[in-house]
C-alpha positions in Angstrom: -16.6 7.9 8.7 -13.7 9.1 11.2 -14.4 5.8 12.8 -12.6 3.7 9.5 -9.4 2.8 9.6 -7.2 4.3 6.8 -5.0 2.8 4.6 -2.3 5.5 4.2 1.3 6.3 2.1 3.6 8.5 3.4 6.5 8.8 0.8 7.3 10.6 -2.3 10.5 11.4 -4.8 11.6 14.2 -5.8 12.5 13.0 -9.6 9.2 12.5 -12.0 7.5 15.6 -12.5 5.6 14.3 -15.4 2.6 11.8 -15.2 1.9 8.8 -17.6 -2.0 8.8 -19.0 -1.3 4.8 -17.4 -1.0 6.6 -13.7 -3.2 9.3 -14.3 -6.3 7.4 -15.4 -5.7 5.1 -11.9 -5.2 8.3 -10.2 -8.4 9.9 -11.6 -10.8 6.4 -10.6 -9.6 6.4 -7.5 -10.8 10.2 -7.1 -14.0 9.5 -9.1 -14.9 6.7 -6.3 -14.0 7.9 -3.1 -16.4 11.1 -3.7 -18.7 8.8 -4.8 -18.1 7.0 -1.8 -18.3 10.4 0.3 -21.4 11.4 -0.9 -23.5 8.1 -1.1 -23.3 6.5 2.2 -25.1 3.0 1.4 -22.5 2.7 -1.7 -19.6 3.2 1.2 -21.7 0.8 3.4 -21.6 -2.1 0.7 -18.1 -1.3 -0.9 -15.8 -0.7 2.0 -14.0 -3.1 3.9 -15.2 -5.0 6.7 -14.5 -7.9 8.8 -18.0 -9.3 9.5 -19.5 -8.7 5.6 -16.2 -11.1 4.1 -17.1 -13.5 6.1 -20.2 -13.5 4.7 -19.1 -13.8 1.2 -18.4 -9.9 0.6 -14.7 -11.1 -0.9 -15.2 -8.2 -3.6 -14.7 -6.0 -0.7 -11.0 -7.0 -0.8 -10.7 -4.8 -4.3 -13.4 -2.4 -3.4 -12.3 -1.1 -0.5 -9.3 -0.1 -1.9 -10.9 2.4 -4.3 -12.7 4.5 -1.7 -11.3 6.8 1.2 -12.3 8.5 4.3 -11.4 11.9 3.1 -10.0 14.4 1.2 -6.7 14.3 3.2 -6.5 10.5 2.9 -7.0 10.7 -0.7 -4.5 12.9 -1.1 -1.7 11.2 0.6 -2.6 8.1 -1.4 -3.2 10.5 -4.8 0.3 12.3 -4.6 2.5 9.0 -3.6 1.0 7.2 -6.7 1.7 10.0 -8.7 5.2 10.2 -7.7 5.8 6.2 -7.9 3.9 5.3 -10.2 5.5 5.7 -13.7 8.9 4.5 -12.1 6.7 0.8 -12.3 5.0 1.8 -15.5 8.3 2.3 -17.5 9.9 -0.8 -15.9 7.2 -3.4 -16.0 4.9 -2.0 -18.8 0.8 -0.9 -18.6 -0.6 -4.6 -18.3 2.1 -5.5 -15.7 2.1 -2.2 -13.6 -2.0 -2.3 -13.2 -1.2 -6.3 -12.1 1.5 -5.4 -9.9 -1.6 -3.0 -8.7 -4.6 -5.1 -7.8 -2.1 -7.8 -6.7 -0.5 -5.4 -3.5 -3.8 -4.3 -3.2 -5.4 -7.9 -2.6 -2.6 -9.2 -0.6 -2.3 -5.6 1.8 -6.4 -6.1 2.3 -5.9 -10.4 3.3 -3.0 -9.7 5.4 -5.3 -7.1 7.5 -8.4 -9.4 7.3 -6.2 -12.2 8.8 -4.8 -10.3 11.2 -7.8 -8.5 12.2 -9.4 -12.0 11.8 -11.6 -11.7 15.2 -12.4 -8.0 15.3 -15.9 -8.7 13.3 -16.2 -4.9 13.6 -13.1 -3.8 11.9 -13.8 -1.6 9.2 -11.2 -0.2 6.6 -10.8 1.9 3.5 -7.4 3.1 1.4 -5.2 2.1 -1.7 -2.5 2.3 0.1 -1.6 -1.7 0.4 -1.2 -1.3 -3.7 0.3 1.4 -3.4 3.0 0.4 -0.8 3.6 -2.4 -3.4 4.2 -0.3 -6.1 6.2 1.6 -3.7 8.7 -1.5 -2.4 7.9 -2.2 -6.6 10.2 1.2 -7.6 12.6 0.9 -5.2 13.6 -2.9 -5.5 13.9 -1.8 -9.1 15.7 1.4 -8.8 18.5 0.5 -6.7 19.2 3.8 -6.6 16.4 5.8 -5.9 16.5 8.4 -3.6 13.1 9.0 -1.6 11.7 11.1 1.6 9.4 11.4 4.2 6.6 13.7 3.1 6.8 14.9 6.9 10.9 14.7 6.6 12.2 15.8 3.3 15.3 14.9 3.2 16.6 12.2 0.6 17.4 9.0 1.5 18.8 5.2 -0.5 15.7 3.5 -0.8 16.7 0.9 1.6 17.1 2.9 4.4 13.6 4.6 3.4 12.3 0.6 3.4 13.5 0.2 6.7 11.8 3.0 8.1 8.6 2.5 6.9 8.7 -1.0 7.4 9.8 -0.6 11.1 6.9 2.2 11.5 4.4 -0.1 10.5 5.3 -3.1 12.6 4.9 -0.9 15.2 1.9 0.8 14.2 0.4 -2.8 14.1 1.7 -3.9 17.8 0.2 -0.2 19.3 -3.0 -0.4 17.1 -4.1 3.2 18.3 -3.4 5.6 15.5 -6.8 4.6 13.3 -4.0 3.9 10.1 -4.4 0.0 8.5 -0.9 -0.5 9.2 -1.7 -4.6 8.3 -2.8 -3.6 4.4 0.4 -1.6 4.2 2.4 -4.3 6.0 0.6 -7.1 3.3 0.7 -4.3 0.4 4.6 -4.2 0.9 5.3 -8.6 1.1 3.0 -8.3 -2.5 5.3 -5.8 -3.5 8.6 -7.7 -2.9 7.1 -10.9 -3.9 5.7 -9.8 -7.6 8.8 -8.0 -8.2 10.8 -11.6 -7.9 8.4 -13.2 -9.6 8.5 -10.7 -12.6 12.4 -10.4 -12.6 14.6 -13.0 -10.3 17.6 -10.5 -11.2 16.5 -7.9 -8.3 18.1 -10.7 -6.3 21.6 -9.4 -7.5 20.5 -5.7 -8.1 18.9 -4.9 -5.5 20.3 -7.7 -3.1 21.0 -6.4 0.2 17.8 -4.3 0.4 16.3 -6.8 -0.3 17.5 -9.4 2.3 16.8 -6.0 4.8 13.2 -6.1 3.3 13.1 -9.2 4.3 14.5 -9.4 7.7 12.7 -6.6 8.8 9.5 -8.5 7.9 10.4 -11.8 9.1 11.5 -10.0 12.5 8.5 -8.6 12.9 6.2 -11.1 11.9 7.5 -13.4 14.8 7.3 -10.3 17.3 3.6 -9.9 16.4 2.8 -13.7 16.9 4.5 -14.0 20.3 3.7 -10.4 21.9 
């Protein structure tokens, strides 16, 4: 399965050590279906992302996919920035909303990689990391002051400046394409992110204001870099 392109998170806060049974049980399904998913090839085969088999009418590949992984590693990256995330959305938003919120990154990462991977018929993908980069942009539009890290840099950083960074990493990781990670489903994960968190309360625009017009300019920025490489 080395050959799949993984959806991957990278950050994690140093704050919640406690876990909501909301998180845990998404935490938990997610485990349950990628060893499925490891040990029962032709249920990997049908559920997994890939190009050719949506355009054949496979759209419940764009929620599937998102609940299996290519291994244990990729799991756990996905697992452990969920876990610390998670229940920042949870107490904000609510259960109903916060599972939303969920499936709604997780849809919008997966189209933005099927449209940008749109003539690759052989692209293949797994990962919840476009919801989970949602839920991610989710806490920190709504914890203006959140303080976050790099799991491979652990030092804390303002949320914004950890949006940035990430943000600029995967605009870049979608322009060099050569590091195996869906950087599109992240990229797509992240515009969900921002957009249902306006949707679900217009007053981030005065919270959270200024990371969010950097959100948003760093998207924008690299959108039209993409198009006109």
């Amino acid at each position: 399965m080395n050959n799949f392109h993984k959806f991957n998170s990278f950050g994690f806060d140093f704050c919640i050590m406690t876990i909501s049974l909301t998180v845990l049980i998404l935490i938990l399904f997610n485990i349950y279906t990628s060893f499925r998913g490891y040990n029962d090839i032709l249920l990997f085969q049908k559920f997994h992302f890939k190009i050719s088999e949506i355009k054949n009418g496979g759209y419940y590949r764009f929620i599937s996919s998102g609940f299996l992984h290519v291994d244990n590693q990729h799991l756990l990256f996905n697992m452990v920035t969920l876990f610390f995330f998670g229940d920042f959305v949870v107490n904000y938003v609510g259960i109903f909303l916060f599972y939303f919120i969920y499936l709604f990154c997780l849809i919008s990462g997966n189209i933005l990689c099927y449209l940008f991977n749109y003539y690759n018929n052989n692209y293949s993908a797994v990962g919840a990391s476009g919801a989970i980069t949602g839920i991610l942009f989710s806490a920190i539009l709504f914890y203006p002051d959140l303080k976050l890290a790099l799991l491979f840099l652990p030092i804390p950083m303002p949320g914004y400046f950890f949006a940035a960074i990430y943000l600029a990493y995967t605009i870049y990781g979608m322009n060099k394409q050569n590091d195996g990670i869906g950087h599109s489903a992240h990229l797509g994960g992240a515009i969900g992110g921002i957009s249902i968190s306006l949707l679900l309360n217009p007053s981030i625009i005065e919270t959270s204001f200024y990371t969010l017009i950097l959100m948003i300019l760093i998207i924008s920025v690299g959108i039209i870099y993409l198009k006109n490489k």
